[in-house]
C-alpha positions as CSV (number, residue, x, y, z in Angstrom):
1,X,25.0,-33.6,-10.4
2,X,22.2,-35.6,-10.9
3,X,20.3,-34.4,-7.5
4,X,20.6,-31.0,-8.8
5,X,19.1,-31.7,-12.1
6,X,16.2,-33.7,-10.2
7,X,15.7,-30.5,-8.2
8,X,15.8,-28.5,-11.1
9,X,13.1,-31.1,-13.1
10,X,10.5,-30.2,-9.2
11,X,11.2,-26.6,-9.5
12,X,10.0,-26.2,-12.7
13,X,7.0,-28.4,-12.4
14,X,6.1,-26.5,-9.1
15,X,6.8,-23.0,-11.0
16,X,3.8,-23.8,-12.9
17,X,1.5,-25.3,-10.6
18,X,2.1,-22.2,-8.4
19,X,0.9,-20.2,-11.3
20,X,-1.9,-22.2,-12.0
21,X,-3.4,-21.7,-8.5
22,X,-2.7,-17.8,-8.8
23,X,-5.3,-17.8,-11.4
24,X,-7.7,-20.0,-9.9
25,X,-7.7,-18.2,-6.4
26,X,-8.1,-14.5,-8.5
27,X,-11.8,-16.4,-10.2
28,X,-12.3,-17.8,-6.1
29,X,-12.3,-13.9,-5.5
30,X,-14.3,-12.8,-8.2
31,X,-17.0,-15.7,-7.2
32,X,-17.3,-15.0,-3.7
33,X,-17.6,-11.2,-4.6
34,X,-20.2,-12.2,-7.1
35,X,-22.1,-14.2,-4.8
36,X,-22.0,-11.4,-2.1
37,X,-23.3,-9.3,-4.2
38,X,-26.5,-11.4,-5.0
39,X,-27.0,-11.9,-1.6
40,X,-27.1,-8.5,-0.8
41,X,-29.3,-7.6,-3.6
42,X,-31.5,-10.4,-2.7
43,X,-31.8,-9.3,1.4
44,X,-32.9,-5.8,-0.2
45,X,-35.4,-7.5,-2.3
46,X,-37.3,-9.7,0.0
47,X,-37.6,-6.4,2.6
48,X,-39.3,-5.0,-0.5
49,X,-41.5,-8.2,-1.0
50,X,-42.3,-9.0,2.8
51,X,-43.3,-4.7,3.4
52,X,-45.8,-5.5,0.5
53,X,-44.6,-2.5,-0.7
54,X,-45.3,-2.2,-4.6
55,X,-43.3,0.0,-7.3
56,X,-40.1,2.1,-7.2
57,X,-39.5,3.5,-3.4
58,X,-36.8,5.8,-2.3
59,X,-34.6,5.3,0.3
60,X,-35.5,1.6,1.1
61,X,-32.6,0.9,3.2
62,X,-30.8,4.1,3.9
63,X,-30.1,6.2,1.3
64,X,-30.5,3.4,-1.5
65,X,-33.6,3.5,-3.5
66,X,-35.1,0.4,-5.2
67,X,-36.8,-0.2,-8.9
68,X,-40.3,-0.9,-10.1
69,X,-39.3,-4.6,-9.4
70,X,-37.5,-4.2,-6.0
71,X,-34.3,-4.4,-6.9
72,X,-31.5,-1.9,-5.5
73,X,-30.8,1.0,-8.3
74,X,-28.9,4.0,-6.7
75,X,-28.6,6.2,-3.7
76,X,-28.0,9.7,-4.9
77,X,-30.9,11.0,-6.7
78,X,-34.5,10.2,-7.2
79,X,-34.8,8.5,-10.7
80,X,-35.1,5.5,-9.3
81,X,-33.4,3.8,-11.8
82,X,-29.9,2.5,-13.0
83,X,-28.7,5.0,-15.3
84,X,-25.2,5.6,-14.4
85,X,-21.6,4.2,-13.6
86,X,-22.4,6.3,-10.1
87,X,-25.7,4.4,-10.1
88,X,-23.7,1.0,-10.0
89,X,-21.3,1.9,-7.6
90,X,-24.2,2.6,-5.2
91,X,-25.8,-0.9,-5.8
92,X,-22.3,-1.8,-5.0
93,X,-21.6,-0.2,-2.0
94,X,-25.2,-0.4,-0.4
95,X,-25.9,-3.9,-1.0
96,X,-22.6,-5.4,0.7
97,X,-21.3,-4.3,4.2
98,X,-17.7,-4.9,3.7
99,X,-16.9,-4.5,0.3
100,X,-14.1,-4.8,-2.2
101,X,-13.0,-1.8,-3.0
102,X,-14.3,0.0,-6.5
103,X,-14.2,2.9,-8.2
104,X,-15.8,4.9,-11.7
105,X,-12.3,4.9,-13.1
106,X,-9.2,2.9,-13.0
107,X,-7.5,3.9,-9.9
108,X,-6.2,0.7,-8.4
109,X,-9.5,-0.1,-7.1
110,X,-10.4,-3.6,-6.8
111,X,-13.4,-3.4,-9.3
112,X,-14.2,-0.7,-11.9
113,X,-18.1,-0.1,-12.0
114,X,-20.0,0.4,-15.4
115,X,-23.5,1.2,-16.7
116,X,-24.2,-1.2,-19.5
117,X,-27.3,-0.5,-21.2
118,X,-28.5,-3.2,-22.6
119,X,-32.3,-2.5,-22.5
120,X,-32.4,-3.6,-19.0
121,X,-30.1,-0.9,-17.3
122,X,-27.1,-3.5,-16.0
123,X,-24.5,-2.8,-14.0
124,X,-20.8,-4.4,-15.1
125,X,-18.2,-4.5,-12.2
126,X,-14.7,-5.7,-13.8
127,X,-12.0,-7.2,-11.7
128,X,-9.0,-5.3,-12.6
129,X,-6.6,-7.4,-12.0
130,X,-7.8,-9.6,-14.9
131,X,-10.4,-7.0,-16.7
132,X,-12.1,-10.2,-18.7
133,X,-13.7,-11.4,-15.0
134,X,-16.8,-9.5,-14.7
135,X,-19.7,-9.9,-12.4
136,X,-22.5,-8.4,-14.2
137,X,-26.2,-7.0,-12.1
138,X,-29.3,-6.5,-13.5
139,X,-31.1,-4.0,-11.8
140,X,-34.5,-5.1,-13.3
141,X,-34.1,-9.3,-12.8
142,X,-31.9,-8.6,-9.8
143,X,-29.8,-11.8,-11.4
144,X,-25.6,-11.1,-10.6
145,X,-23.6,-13.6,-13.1
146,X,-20.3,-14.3,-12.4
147,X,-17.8,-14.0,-15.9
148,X,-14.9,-16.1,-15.0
């Protein structure tokens, strides 16, 4: 009786511990995206810097286009600018060669992509399985914060 109220007593305490790490390894996730991302976005920038290129170019490297600053913007038109959920999923998707998967709606995509315009034309990419961790790019800084 008493070994199966010990083993009851561990179960428990490992239950929780079990859940604990289930949300840490979902913000592990969400940081190694997030720092995937900036590293993309920074590669993209210092071709721009080191081709002494000045100003807005299209097609950079591909089909993505970079801002006045050199940061990646979008791929499917030629504003040149962040203006659009489609615009984010580009940065997304042209700044990372194996990528999470994401999407403009909620479709059981990994990330949801969102134009934020916050004066600076940011792009917000939410983790859906816990909507409140965010990675967040700013198309003019080229700065990618992690919200975790």
């Amino acid at each position: 009786m008493v070994v199966i109220i010990l083993l009851g007593i561990l179960g428990v305490t490992a239950l929780g511990r079990f859940q604990d790490l289930s949300g840490e390894s979902q913000k592990a996730v969400v940081a190694g995206t997030g720092a995937a991302l900036q590293s993309g976005v920074t590669l993209i920038h210092y071709k721009w810097l080191v081709g002494g290129t000045s100003g807005a170019v299209a097609n950079h490297i591909g089909d993505l286009n970079v801002g006045t600053t050199g940061w990646p913007v979008e791929s499917r038109g030629s504003s040149l600018t962040t203006g659009s959920n489609a615009d984010c999923l580009d940065v997304w998707q042209g700044s990372m060669s194996a990528y999470p998967s994401i999407s403009e709606v909620f479709d059981g995509a990994e990330y949801l992509a969102r134009y934020r315009y916050r004066g600076s034309g940011d792009c917000e990419y939410l983790y859906q399985d816990v909507l409140t961790y965010t990675i967040t790019y700013s198309s003019i800084t080229g700065a990618v914060v992690v919200n975790n």
